[in-house]
N, C-alpha and C positions, 0 to 999 in steps of 0.2 A: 494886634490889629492888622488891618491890610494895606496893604501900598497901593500906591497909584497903579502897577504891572500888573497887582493881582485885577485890581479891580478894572480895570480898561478890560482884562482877556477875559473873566467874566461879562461882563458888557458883548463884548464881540460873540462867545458862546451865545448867549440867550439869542442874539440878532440871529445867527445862525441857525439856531432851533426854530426861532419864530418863522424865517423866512423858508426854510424846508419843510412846515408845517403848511404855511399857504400853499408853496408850490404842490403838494401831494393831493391837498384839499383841489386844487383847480384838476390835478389830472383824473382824480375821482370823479367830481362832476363834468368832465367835458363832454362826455357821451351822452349823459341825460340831456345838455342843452343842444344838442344836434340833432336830437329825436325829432320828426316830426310828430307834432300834436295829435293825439287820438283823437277818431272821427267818434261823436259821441252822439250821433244821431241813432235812433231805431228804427226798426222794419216790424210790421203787427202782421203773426206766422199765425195761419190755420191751421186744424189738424185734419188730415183729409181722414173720412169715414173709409176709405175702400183700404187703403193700406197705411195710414197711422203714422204717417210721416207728416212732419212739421213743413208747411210748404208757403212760399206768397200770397196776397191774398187774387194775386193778377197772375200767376203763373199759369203757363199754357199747361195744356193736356197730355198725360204721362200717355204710357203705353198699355194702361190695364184697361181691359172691354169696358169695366164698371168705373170708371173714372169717370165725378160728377162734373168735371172740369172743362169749358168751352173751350173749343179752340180746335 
């Protein structure tokens, strides 16, 4: 069977593991909780007829002659 030496430096082992296991888990996650939060809003993108680029529904007027866009 085991003695009280055995069983005390098993005890202190496990505490050791356990507490090296926290510490690794916090340095893992520390960078995730620094992140700032993604901006999860959208923006509704036209496709313009004259050159087919995805574009604002407010944006100003490109540089094509045929550009249906005000501005």
């Amino acid at each position: 069977m085991f003695g009280a030496r055995e069983l005390l430096v098993l005890l202190v082992v496990i505490a050791v593991v356990w507490a090296v296991s926290r510490w690794s888990d916090r340095l893992r996650n520390a960078g995730r909780e620094r992140r700032p939060p993604l901006d999860r809003h959208s923006v509704d993108l036209e496709e313009c007829p004259v050159c087919h680029t995805y574009v604002l529904h407010d944006a100003p007027r490109c540089r094509r002659r045929q550009c249906p866009r005000r501005g």
